[in-house]
C-alpha positions, 0 to 999 in steps of 0.5 A: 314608467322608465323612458329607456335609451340605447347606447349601443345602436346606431350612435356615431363615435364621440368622447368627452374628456372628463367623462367615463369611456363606455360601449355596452349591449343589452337584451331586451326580452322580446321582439328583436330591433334592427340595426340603427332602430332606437325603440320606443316605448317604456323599457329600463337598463342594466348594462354593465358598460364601464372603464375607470375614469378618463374619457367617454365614447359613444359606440361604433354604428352597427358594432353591438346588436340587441340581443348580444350579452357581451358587454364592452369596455369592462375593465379588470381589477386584480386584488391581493390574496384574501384581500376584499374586493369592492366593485361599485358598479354603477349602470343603469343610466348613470349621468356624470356631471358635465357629460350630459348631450343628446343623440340622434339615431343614424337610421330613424325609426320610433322616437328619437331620445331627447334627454341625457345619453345614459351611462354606465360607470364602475368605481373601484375601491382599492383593496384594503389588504392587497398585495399590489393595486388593480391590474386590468384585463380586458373588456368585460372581465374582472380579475381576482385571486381565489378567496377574495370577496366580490362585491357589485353595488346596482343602482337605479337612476330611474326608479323603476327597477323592481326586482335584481337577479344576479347569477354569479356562474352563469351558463350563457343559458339558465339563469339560476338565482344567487342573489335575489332583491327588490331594490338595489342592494349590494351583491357579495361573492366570492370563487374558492377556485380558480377558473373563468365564470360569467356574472349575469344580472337580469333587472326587471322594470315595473312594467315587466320589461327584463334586461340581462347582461353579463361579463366574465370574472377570471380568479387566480390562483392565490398562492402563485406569483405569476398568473396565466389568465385564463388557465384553459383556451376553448376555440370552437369549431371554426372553419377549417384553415380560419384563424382564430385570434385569442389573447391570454394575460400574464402578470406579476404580483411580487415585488422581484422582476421576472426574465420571460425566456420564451413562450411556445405551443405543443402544436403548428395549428396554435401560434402563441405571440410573444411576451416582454423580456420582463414582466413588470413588478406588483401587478402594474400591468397584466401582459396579453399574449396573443395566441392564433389558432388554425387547424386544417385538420378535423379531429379534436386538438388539445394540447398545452402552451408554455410560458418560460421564465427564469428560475419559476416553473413554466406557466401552462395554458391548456387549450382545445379547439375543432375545426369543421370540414370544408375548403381552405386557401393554402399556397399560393403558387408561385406561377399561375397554370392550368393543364398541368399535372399533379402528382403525390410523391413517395414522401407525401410532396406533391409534384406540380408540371408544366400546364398553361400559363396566364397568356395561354403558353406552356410553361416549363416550370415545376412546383413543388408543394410540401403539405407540412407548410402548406406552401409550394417550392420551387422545382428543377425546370423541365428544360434542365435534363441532366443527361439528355439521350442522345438526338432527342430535343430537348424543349422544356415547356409542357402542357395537356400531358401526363405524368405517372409515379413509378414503383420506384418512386420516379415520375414519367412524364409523357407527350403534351404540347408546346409553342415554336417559337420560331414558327409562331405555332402550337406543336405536340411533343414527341418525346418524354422526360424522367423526374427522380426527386432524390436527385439534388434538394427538389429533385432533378429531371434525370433524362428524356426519350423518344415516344413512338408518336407524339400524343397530347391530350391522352391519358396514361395508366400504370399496369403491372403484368401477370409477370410483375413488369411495370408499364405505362399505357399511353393511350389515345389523344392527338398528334396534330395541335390544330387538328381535332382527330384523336388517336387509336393507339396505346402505346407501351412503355417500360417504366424507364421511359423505354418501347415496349410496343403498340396496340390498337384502340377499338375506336380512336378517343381524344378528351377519354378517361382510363382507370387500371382495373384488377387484372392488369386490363385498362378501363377506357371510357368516353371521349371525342370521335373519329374526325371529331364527329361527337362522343365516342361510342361506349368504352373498352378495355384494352388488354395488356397480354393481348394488346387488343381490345373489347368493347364495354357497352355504355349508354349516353356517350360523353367526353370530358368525364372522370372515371376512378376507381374507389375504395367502398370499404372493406377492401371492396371497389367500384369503378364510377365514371360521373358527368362529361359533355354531349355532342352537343357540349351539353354537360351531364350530370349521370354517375355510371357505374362499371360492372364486370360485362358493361356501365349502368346507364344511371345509379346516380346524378349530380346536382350540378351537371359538369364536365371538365371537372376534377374527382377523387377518391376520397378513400375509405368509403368516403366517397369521390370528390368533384369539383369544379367544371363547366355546366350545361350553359357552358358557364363555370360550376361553382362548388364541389359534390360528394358522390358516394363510393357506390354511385347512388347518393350525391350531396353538395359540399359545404363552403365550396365556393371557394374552389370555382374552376371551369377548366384545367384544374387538379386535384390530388389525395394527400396522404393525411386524407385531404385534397389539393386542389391547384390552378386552373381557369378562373372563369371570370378571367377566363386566364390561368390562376396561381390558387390552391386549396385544400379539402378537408374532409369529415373524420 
C-alpha cells in the first residue's frame, strides 16, 4: 500500500537551505478534495515538481488544487544541436538527506501526514556535446533544439508503482501511450520540429489509484542562434478590456553578443515589454519578454511581434487572441457628472457637456473622449465663447440640456439649468451656445443666442424639411427650476441656433422622449403632466409643416422611458419605446412598439423594470441596449438587457454589473459599433461618478 502525502494542499510557505525548491499539483482520478483537506487513505505520487539544487519551499495555502496538471517550479534545460539531453527526474516522493519534517494541514480534515514531506527532484545531466550549458525557461517547461534526445528517468520511493504511462504530445485530454512499463524504466524521446508540446505521465499504484501530471517541453530550431520560445502566443478568449499577461523567451546560443534595437507588435491590443540592450553569450540566461493582451474588440486578432536586432533578421512571434463580449472600464473622466450630454461627433470623438457635479451643481466643464485611446481630453469651457451675441449672458454651466449634432458636423447646445450664485438658487437658461470642433486643438464654442423660452429638461430632435431646411425641435420641459409644470410648447430653430417659430404640444410633458420618425414628423411620447398631475396621457406627433399635432393613442402612461428608433435589417426600422415610471413612481418594464396609427400595449417585457434609464440602438439588427436605471423599489437596476430590433425578445447581458447607474448616465454608439457609457449617479453614494465603460457587443 502507498501512504500518499499532498504537497500542494494547504501548506504554510518554508525553505530549508540545501534542499531542492519545489511546488507541485497532482490529480488524483476520482472524488475532488477541498482546499486545505489532506486525504487519506491509500494513493501514490508522481508529481514532476523540480528545480535545480538551491533551497525547498513548501506551497502557498490555496495556490494549487487537486485536479490542476500544471505543475510548478519545473525548470528548462537548453541543449546543443543534436546534443543529448538527460533529464533524471526524479518525483514520486523523493527525500534529500537533511530535508526531512513533517507537516500539518492548515484545515484539518483525514489524517494529518506524520512522516517525511515527499519531494520532487530533477538533476540534470549536462550534454555531453553541447554548444553551451542549460538555459532555464520557466516553471514546468524544458527547452531543447529540434534533433535532440530527451530522456526522463521515474522512480518510485514507495514501491508501489505498477504501471508508467507517458504521453510525449499530450493534448490536455486523450492520453495516448508512447511509452508504456511496469517499473520505473527510463523514457527517451525526441521532437524533429520545432513547437510547444505537453509531456504527460500518468502512474498507477497497486490498488489502482492513477495520478497524472504533465509539463510543457519548447524545442527550437537547431540551425538558428537567436531563439524566440515559444514561436506562437495563443490568448484565449478573455473578457473584453482584460489583460492578459503572457511572457516569451529570447536567448543566444553563439558565442559573439547580440544588439537588441527593439521589439514591437503589429497591433494596439498586444503591448510586447522590452528587452536588454545585449543579450548575453552561449545560452547563460534565456531573456523574458513580457508580452500583455487587451483587446476591446470581438473578432479574432492575429498578427506577429518583432524583435529587432543588429545585423540578424527580426525574430517573429505569431499570436491569436478573441476577446468575448460584454463591458469594460475605459477612462476615467476627468470630472465626475451626471445629467449631461453625450454626443458622436463627425470624427467618431465623442462630445462630453456640462451635467451635474459630485455636490449636485452644474458644471460648465466639457470632455472630450477619443475612442483610439480610450481616454477623455479636455475641452473648451462652456463660459469660453469666442463671439458672444450681443446682449445674451453668457453663464457656462449647464445641466438637464440638450445637445444636437448638425449636418455640418457643429453641435447645438440647448437650455438646462444653472446655479445663481448671487441668489443661492437653481435657475433655467434661456439661451443656448454653438460648439464647432474644427476650431482650435478640441474645438472651440463659437457664439451663443437667445431661445424664446427658457426650458430644461425637455428634449431636442433634428428634422429635415420636405424642402431639405435643417431644424432643431425644442420640445416641452420646464422653464421655472423649483416648479414641476412642463411646458406645451416646441420651439423651432434653425440649425444656426436662429428662431424659426413656435407650435403648440397637444398636452404639456416634462421627463417625455421624442424620436424623428421618416417624414420629417416627430414621435413624442410619454412624460409628466399638467401641473405634475402624473403621466401624460399617450403621445403624439407633431408635424413640422403644420406646427400642429395629433394625438398616438397609447396604453399604461409613463415618464421617464427611452423611445429609439432601430434599425431590424434590411433597411427596415421600428420605433420601441421600453419602460418608464407610473404616477405612482412604480417602474415598468413594457416594450411598446409604434405603428403608423398607435403603441401596441405590449410586444415585450424587461426582466428587470426601469426607468431612468439609458438605451441605444445597437444597429444592424442587433437590437437596442438598456442599461441602467431605477427599478420598481425605487432602488438602482444593476445590468444591462438587450431588447430586440422588434421589441418581442429580451436577454440579460452578461458582465453588466459593472455598468450600475440609477440615474443621470449616457450611452452613445460609437462608430466601430460599441457603446460608451458615462458618468451618472452611483447608487451607493447617491453622487455623480467620473466612470466610463464600454460595451462591446457579439460580432
Amino acid at each position: 500500500m502507498l501512504k500518499i502525502q499532498w504537497i500542494s494542499v494547504g501548506y504554510e510557505n518554508t525553505s530549508w537551505p540545501g534542499c531542492c525548491k519545489f511546488s507541485g499539483m497532482s490529480r488524483r482520478h476520482g472524488r475532488r478534495l477541498p482546499k486545505g483537506t489532506a486525504p487519506t487513505g491509500t494513493m501514490r505520487r508522481s508529481d514532476l515538481s523540480v528545480n535545480t539544487m538551491g533551497s525547498m519551499s513548501r506551497p502557498t495555502p490555496g495556490r494549487h488544487r487537486p485536479g490542476d496538471r500544471r505543475v510548478a517550479g519545473f525548470p528548462a534545460l537548453r541543449a546543443g544541436a543534436r546534443a543529448g539531453v538527460f533529464a533524471s527526474i526524479l518525483a514520486l516522493g523523493a527525500f534529500l538527506s537533511g530535508c526531512g519534517n513533517s507537516v500539518t494541514p492548515l484545515d484539518g480534515g483525514g489524517t494529518t501526514p506524520t512522516g517525511p514531506l515527499p519531494k520532487a527532484h530533477i538533476q540534470l545531466l549536462p550534454p555531453s556535446s553541447s554548444a553551451c550549458g542549460s538555459a532555464t525557461v520557466a516553471a514546468s517547461s524544458l527547452l531543447v533544439l529540434a534533433g535532440d534526445t530527451v530522456s526522463f528517468d521515474p522512480s518510485d520511493s514507495e514501491g508501489n508503482l505498477v504501471k508508467y504511462v507517458w504521453d510525449f504530445r499530450y493534448d490536455g485530454l486523450t492520453l495516448t501511450s508512447d511509452f508504456l512499463s511496469s517499473t520505473p524504466d527510463q523514457a527517451t524521446t525526441s521532437y524533429p520540429f520545432p513547437g510547444t508540446f505537453t509531456v504527460a505521465l500518468e502512474v498507477t499504484d497497486e490498488d489502482g489509484n492513477t495520478d497524472l501530471t504533465t509539463f510543457k517541453v519548447f524545442v527550437g530550431d537547431a540551425g538558428a542562434t537567436l531563439q524566440l520560445i515559444p514561436s506562437a502566443l495563443d490568448f484565449g478568449t478573455p473578457k473584453v478590456g482584460e489583460t492578459v499577461p503572457s511572457q516569451v523567451y529570447v536567448f543566444n546560443s553563439g558565442i559573439d553578443p547580440v544588439n537588441v534595437i527593439g521589439v514591437e507588435s503589429d497591433r494596439p491590443e498586444v503591448i510586447p515589454g522590452t528587452l536588454p540592450a545585449i543579450l548575453p553569450v552561449n545560452c547563460a540566461e534565456a531573456v523574458p519578454i513580457p508580452v500583455d493582451f487587451q483587446s476591446f474588440r470581438t473578432d479574432t486578432l492575429t498578427g506577429d511581434i518583432r524583435v529587432h536586432v543588429d545585423g540578424l533578421s527580426d525574430l517573429v512571434l505569431g499570436y491569436t487572441g478573441t476577446a468575448q463580449s460584454g463591458f469594460a472600464r475605459v477612462g476615467p473622466m476627468n470630472v465626475a457628472r451626471s445629467f449631461h450630454t453625450a454626443t458622436r461627433l463627425a470624427d467618431g470623438r465623442v462630445l462630453i457637456v456640462g451635467g451635474q457635479d459630485a455636490t449636485g451643481r452644474p458644471l460648465d466643464s466639457v470632455e472630450i473622449y477619443d475612442p483610439d485611446t480610450r481616454t477623455f481630453l479636455p475641452g473648451p469651457s462652456l463660459s469660453d465663447v469666442s463671439v458672444p451675441e450681443p446682449g445674451v449672458p453668457v453663464i457656462g454651466p449647464r445641466s438637464h440640456h440638450t445637445a444636437t449634432l448638425l449636418a455640418d458636423g457643429k453641435v447645438l447646445v440647448a437650455g438646462g439649468d444653472y446655479y445663481d450664485a448671487t441668489l443661492g438658487v437653481t435657475r433655467v437658461h434661456g439661451t443656448g451656445v454653438v460648439y464647432d470642433p474644427a476650431r482650435g486643438l478640441n474645438g472651440e464654442w463659437i457664439f451663443n443666442f437667445r431661445l424664446a423660452d427658457p426650458r430644461t429638461q425637455h428634449t431636442a430632435v433634428r428634422v429635415v424639411t420636405a424642402t431639405g431646411q435643417e431644424r432643431v425641435l425644442l420640445i416641452g420641459g420646464k422653464e421655472d427650476a423649483s416648479a414641476a409644470d412642463p411646458l406645451a410648447t416646441v420651439e423651432v430653430l434653425a440649425g444656426n441656433g436662429g428662431f424659426v417659430g413656435t407650435g403648440n404640444l397637444s398636452e404639456p410633458r416634462l421627463l417625455h422622449a421624442s424620436v424623428a420618425l421618416d417624414d420629417h414628423r416627430v414621435l413624442i411620447a410619454g412624460g409628466i403632466g399638467p401641473n405634475s398631475n402624473g403621466a401624460a396621457d399617450g403621445a403624439e406627433i407633431f408635424d413640422l409643416d403644420t406646427f400642429g399635432s395629433t394625438v398616438v393613442p397609447m396604453a399604461v402612461p409613463t415618464y421617464d422611458l427611452t423611445l429609439n428608433r432601430v434599425d431590424t435589417g434590411a433597411g427596415n426600422t421600428s420605433f420601441l419605446a421600453v419602460g418608464g415610471g407610473q404616477t405612482t413612481l412604480v417602474a415598468v418594464g413594457s416594450v411598446r412598439a409604434y405603428n403608423p396609427t398607435a403603441f401596441t400595449l405590449q410586444v415585450g417585457r424587461l426582466a428587470d423594470a426601469r426607468r431612468r434609464h439609458a438605451a441605444v440602438d445597437l444597429g444592424d439588427g442587433r437590437g437596442l441596449l438598456v442599461v441602467g436605471g431605477i427599478g420598481p423599489t425605487n432602488g438602482p437596476v444593476a445590468g444591462a438587457e438587450i431588447v430586440s430590433a422588434g421589441g418581442q425578445a429580451v436577454s440579460p447581458v452578461d458582465d453588466a454589473p459593472a455598468v450600475r447607474r440609477s440615474a443621470g448616465h449616457r450611452a452613445t454608439l460609437l462608430e466601430d459599433g460599441t457603446v460608451l457609457i458615462t458618468g451618472g449617479v452611483a447608487p451607493s453614494l447617491g453622487l455623480a461618478v467620473n466612470t466610463a465603460e464600454l460595451y462591446v457587443p457579439e460580432p
